[in-house]
N, C-alpha and C positions, 0 to 999 in steps of 0.2 A: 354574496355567495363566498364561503371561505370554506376551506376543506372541512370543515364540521358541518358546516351544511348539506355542499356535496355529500356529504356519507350520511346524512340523515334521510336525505331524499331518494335519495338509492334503494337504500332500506327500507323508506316506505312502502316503495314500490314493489318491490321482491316480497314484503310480508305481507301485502294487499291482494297482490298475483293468484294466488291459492283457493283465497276465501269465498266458498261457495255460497255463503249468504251475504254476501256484499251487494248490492242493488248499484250504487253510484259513488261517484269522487268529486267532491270540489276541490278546489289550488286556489288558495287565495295568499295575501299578503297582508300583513298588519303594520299599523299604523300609515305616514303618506305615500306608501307606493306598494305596488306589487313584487316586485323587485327592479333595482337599478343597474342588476351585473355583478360581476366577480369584481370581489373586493381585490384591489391588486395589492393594496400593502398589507395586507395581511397574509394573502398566497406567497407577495415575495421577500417581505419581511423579518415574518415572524417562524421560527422554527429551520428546516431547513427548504429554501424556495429549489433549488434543483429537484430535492426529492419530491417537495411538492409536486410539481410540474411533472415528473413520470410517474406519479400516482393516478393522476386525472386522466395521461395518456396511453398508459399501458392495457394492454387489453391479454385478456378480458379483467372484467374489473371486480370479478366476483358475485357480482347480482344479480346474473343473466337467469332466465330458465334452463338452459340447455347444462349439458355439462361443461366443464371448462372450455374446455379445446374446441366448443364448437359455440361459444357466445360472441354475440357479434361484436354488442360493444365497450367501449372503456368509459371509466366513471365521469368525465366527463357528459359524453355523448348518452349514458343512461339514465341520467338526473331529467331528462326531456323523453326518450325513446323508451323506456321502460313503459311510461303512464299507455303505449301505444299494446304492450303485451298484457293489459288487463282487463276481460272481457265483460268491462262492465263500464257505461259510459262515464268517461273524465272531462269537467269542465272545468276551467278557467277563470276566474270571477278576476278583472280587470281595474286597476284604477289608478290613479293619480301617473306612475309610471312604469315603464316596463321595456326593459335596455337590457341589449346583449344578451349575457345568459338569462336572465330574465326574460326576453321574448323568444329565445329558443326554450326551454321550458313550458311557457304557452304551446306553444306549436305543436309537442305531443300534446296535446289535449286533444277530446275528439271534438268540443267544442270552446268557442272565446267568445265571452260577454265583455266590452268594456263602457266604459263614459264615453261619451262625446269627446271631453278634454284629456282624455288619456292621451300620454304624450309615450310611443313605441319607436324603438329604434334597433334595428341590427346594426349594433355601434361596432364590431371589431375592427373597421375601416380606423377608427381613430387610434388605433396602436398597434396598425399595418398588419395585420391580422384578416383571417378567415373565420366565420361562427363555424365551426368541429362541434358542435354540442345537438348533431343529428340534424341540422338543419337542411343539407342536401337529400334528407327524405321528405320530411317532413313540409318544407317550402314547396316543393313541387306538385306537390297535390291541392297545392290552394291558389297561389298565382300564376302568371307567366314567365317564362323565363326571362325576358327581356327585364319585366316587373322584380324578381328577386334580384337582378343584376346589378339595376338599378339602384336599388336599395342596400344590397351591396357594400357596393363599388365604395357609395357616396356616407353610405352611415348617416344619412340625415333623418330628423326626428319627425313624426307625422304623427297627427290626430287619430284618436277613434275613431272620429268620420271619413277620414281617407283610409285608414285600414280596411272600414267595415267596404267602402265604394272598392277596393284592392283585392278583396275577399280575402284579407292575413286573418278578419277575424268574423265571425258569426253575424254579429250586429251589434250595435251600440244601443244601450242603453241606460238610463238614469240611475238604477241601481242596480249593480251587476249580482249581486250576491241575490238578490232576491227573484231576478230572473234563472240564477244558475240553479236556487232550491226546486221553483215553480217547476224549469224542464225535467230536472232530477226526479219528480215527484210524478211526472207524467210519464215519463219511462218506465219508474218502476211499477206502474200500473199496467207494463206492457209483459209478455211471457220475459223471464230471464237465458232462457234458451234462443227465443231468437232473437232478442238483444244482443247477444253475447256472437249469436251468430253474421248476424248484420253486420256489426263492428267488424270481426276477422273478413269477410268477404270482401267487402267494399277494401279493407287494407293489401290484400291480398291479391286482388283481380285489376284494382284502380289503372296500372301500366301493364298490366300482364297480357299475354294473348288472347284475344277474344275465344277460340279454343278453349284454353284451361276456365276463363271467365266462367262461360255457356255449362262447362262440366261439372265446375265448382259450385253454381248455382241449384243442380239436381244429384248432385251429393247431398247436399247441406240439409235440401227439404226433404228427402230420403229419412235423413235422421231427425228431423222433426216432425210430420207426419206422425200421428196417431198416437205421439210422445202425450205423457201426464199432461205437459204443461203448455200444449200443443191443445188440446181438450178442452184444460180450464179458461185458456183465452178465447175459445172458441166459446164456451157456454155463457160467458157474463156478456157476447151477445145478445145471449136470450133471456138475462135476470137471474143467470144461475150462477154466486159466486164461489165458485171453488179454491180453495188456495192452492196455490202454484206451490211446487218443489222447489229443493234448491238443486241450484242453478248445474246442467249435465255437460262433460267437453263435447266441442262438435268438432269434426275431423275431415278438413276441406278437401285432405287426398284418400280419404276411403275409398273405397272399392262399392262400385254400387251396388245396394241390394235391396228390395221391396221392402218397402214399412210393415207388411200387413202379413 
């Protein structure tokens, strides 16, 4: 990762954000790894390494949805937390390795496919560092506390199959790219309205009060109910296929009111 990266990935995310006919994302990595982490001699290297560094920390960082002054986060932290503001499922396709900012970048995903021998580490421990790249959201909805702590603290490297046994990742598998198409291809067989709605709810409710949860819940189907694409999922049921719309916002704090 070197700030041309960063800002590529940013970018992806922010021009992906929008697109209502977007169905899926995979994050993959070419050639032996998926990523190994922020390149450091080239962040402190080349160019100017101060300004780098309040590039990546400064917030907001320009890619957010909201307006300025109300996006959460800085380019760092949006290279990972962005993939989480696009309402159409993002996988991860895992392999050879996947260090520091590399495994914060997974972690927005809504799903992680690796190898068995994928070798994943939250390495900032080895240059007395914190992962900043969203990981205190995103970690806590998958392990334990004690579990992120750990892993932490210690920055040590573990397998696919301890990830997958850790829940850092979905499941392990022999070829990740081919499992990420397969589920890719089985979602998008599903309405994009409550795809899109699933995704926000479950992010939205996961720590939140059981209250707002229970309410958010018949919001949601409120505005799904009797929708186009509420319809067409319901008729290929019965051998009727309809094609689905593109994809409608759903709005977790609406104001309740009858579908009908």
């Amino acid at each position: 990762l070197d700030m041309k990266m960063f800002e590529a990935i940013a970018g992806a995310a922010a021009m992906l954000r929008d697109d209502t006919t977007l169905r899926g994302i995979i994050i993959s990595g070419e050639g032996r790894a998926f990523c190994t982490g922020l390149d450091v001699k080239s962040v402190a290297l080349k160019g100017n390494p101060i300004k780098s560094v309040e590039r990546l920390l400064e917030r907001p960082s320009g890619y957010g949805r909201y307006p300025e002054a109300t996006s959460l986060g800085n380019l760092a932290q949006d290279v990972g937390y962005l993939w989480r503001d696009i309402p159409v499922p993002v996988i991860a396709s895992l392999h050879g390795m996947c260090f520091g900012g590399g495994m914060q970048i997974a972690l927005g995903a809504d799903f992680r496919f690796a190898t068995p021998d994928c070798k994943m580490s939250i390495m900032e421990a080895k240059w007395g560092l914190i992962p900043d790249m969203s990981a205190s959201v995103t970690l806590r909805e998958l392990v334990r506390i004690d579990v992120a702590k750990e892993l932490t603290m210690t920055g040590r490297v573990i397998t696919g199959t301890e990830a997958a046994d850790l829940g850092l990742i979905t499941r392990c598998v022999e070829d990740p790219m081919a499992e990420s198409v397969k589920v890719a291809k089985e979602i998008a067989s599903r309405s994009p309205d409550s795809v899109a709605a699933a995704k926000e709810l479950y992010q939205e409710t996961w720590v939140a009060p059981e209250e707002f949860c229970l309410k958010a819940e018949t919001v949601v189907q409120r505005q799904l109910l009797a929708s186009w694409n509420q319809m067409a999922a319901s008729g290929r049921n019965f051998g009727v296929k309809m094609p689905y719309s593109r994809r409608k916002d759903i709005e977790l704090t609406k104001q309740e009111t009858h579908p009908f």
